[in-house]
C-alpha positions in Angstrom: 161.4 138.5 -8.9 162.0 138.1 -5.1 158.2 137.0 -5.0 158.8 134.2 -7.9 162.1 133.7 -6.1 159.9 132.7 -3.0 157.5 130.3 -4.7 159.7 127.9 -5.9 161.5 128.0 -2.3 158.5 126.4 -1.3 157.7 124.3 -3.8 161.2 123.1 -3.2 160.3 122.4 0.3 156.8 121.3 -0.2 158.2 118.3 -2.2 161.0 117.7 -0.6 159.4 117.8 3.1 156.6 115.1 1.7 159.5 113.1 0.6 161.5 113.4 3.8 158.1 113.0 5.8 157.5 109.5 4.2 161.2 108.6 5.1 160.9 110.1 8.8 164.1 112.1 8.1 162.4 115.5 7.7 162.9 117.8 4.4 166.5 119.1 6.1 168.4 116.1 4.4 167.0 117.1 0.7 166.7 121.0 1.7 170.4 121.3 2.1 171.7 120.0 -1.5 168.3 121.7 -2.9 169.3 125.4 -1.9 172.9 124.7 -2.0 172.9 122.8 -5.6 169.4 124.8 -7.8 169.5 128.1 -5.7 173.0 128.6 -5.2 172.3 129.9 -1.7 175.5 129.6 1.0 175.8 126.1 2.9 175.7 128.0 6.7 172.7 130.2 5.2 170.9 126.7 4.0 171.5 125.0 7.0 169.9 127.7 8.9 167.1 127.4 6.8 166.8 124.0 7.0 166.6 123.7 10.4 164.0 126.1 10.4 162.3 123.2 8.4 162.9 120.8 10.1 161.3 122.1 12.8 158.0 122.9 11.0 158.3 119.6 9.6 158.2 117.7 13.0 155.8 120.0 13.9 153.3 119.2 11.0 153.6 115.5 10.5 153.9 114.4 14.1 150.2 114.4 14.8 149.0 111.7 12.3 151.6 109.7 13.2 150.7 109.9 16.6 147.2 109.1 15.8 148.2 106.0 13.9 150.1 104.7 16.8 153.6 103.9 15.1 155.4 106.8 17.3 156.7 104.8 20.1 157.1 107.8 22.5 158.4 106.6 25.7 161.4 105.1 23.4 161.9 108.6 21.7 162.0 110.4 25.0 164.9 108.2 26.4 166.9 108.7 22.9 166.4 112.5 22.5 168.8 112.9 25.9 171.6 111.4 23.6 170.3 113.1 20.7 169.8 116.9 22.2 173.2 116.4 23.9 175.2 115.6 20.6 173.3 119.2 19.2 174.2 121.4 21.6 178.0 119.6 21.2 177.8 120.3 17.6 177.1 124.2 18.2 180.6 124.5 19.5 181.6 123.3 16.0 179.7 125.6 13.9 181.5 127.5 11.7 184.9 125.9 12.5 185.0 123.2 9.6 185.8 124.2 6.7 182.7 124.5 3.9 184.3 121.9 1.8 184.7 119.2 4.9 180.9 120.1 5.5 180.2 118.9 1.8 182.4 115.6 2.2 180.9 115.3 5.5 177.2 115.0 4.4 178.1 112.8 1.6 179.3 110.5 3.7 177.2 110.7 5.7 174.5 109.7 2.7 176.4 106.7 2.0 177.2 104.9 5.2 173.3 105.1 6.0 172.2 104.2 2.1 174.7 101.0 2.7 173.3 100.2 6.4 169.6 100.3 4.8 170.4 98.0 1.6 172.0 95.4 4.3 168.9 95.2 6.0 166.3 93.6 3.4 164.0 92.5 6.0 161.8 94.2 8.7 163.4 93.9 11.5 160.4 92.9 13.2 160.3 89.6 11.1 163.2 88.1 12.9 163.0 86.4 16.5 165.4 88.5 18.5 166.0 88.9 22.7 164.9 91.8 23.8 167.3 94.2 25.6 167.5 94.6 29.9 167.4 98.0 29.5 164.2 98.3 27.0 162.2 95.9 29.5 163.1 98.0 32.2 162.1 101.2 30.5 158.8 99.4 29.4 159.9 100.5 25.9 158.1 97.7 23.7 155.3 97.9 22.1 153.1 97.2 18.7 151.8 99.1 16.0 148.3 98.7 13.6 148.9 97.4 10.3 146.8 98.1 7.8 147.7 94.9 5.0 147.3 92.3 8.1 144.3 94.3 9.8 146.2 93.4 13.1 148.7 95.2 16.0 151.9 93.8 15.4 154.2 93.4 18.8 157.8 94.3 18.4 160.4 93.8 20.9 163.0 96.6 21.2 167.0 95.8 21.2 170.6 96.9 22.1 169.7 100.9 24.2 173.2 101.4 24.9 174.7 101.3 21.2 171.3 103.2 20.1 172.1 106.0 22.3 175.7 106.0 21.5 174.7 106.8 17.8 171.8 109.2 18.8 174.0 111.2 20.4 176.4 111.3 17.4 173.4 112.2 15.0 172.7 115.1 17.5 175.6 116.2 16.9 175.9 115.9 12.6 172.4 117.7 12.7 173.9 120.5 14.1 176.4 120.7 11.7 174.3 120.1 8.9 171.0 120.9 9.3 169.7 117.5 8.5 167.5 116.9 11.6 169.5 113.4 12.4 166.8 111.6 11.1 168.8 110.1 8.2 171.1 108.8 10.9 168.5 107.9 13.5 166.6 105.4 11.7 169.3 103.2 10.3 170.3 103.2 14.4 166.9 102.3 15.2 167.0 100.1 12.4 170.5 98.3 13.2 170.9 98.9 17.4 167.1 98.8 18.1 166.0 96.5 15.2 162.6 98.5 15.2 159.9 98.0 12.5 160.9 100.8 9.3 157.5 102.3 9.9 158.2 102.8 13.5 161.4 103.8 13.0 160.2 106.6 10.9 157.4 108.2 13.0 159.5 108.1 16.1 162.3 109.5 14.2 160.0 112.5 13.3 158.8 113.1 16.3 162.4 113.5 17.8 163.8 115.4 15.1 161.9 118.9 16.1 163.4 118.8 19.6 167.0 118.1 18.5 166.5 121.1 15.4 165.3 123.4 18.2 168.8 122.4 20.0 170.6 123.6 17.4 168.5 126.2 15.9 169.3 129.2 19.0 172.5 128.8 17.8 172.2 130.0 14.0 169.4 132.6 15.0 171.9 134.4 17.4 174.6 134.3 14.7 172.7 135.7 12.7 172.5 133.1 9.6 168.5 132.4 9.6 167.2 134.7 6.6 163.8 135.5 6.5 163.5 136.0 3.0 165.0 132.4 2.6 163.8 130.3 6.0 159.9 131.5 5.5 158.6 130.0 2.0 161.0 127.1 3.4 159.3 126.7 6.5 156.1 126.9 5.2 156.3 124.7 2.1 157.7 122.5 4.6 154.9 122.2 7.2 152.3 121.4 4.0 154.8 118.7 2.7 155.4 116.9 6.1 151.3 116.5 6.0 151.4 115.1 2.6 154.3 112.6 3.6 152.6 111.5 7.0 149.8 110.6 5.0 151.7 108.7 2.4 154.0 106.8 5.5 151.2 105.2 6.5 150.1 103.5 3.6 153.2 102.2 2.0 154.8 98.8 1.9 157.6 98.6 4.3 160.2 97.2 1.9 159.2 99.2 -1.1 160.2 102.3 1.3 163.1 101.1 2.0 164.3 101.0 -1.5 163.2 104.0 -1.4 165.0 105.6 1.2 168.8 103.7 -0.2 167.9 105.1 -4.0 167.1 108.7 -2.7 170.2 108.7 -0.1 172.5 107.4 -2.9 171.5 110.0 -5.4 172.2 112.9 -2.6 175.1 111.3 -2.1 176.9 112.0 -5.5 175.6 115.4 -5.9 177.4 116.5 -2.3 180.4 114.7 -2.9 180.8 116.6 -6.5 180.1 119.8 -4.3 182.8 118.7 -1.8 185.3 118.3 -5.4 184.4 121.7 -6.6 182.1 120.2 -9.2 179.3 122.4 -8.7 176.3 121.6 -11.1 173.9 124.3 -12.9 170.8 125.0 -10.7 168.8 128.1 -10.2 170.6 130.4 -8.3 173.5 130.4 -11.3 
């Protein structure tokens, strides 16, 4: 039973890591409501896990998107200060909210950045826009290969101040939920910075490891990562994150971001029935 139990914990995560690999957001944003809603598991134990994910997600999808060129790394190294900051302030929070708040909270969460991705129809890198002091100084432009035009395409990056402002509060949600930021960091990336969606993706993922890892020491010392849970998680997630690199790189920009606002919107009314006390019939009873 524990064995069958196991296999669809990563099947979970295998699907819902290639999901969250195409949207850069990691699986931790579906892993959440998937162990929390089907397998009844607790929301601190599921968080743990899915930052375990996260991690092995980051892990397995950031080399193909670093071979395709769309990770803009010098630009994710200045935004993980903000980022890894907002973590380790969220640690200090853990286990403080209430589990109901935590609920609302991610809901939210789900819908502001469903409503700042349907606002945006069009690639940011479509409109003519000054590039920011700060992102010239830092050398932080740059282009990216794509595969419809057969052509680099240059993109200029925007406002670094209100981008870091935001990282550092998607650090901080991560740690409280276990989401890996990466829903948050690429509506900032694609409102502050007004980066391509496919370079806001693979730079999200390859920031999202080092802000889990933040945040992970944390729930490992307090004794909320279970093995039995976090392993087929972890595992399923790593093969999933592969999967979703592979299918990033392909897709239409604009057909992936209606995408992204669908998926967020659905998450978004199963947390907020969780946060009412409307739990729905899943796996775990």
């Amino acid at each position: 039973m524990q064995l069958l139990h196991a296999f669809w914990l990563f099947v979970a995560a295998f699907g819902a890591s290639a999901l969250g690999g195409v949207l850069g957001m990691a699986s931790g944003i579906f892993i959440v409501p998937i162990l929390t809603l089907f397998f009844g598991v607790e929301i601190h134990t599921a968080v743990a896990a899915s930052i375990v994910s996260v991690i092995a997600c980051s892990c397995g999808s950031a080399a193909p998107f670093l071979e395709s060129r769309l990770t803009n790394i010098r630009l994710a190294i200045v935004l993980e200060t903000a980022t890894t900051l907002g973590a380790l302030t969220g640690v200090f929070l853990i286990g403080i909210l209430p589990v109901p708040v935590l609920y609302f909270l991610f809901a939210a969460i789900l819908a502001i950045s469903a409503q700042q991705m349907l606002a945006r129809r069009h690639d940011p890198a479509d409109a003519a826009h000054p590039p920011h002091p700060w992102a010239t100084a830092l050398r932080l432009h740059s282009s990216y290969p794509d595969r419809v035009q057969g052509d680099d395409i240059a993109y200029q990056v925007g406002h670094v101040p209100l981008a870091l402002s935001l990282m550092y509060g998607a650090g901080l949600i991560s740690a409280l939920l276990g989401i890996g930021s990466g829903v948050l960091k690429i509506p900032a990336m694609d409102t502050a910075l007004r980066l391509p969606l496919k370079v806001s993706s693979a730079t999200s993922n390859f920031m999202i490891g080092v802000t889990a890892a933040a945040s992970g020491a944390a729930y490992f010392v307090q004794g909320k990562i279970q093995v039995g849970i976090a392993a087929p998680v972890a595992v399923g997630s790593v093969f999933g994150a592969l999967l979703g690199a592979k299918l990033l790189i392909g897709l239409p920009a604009e057909k992936l971001r209606l995408f992204f606002v669908v998926t967020l919107a659905l998450l978004a009314i199963e947390m907020l029935f969780n946060a009412l006390g409307l739990h729905l019939p899943g796996i775990g009873g």
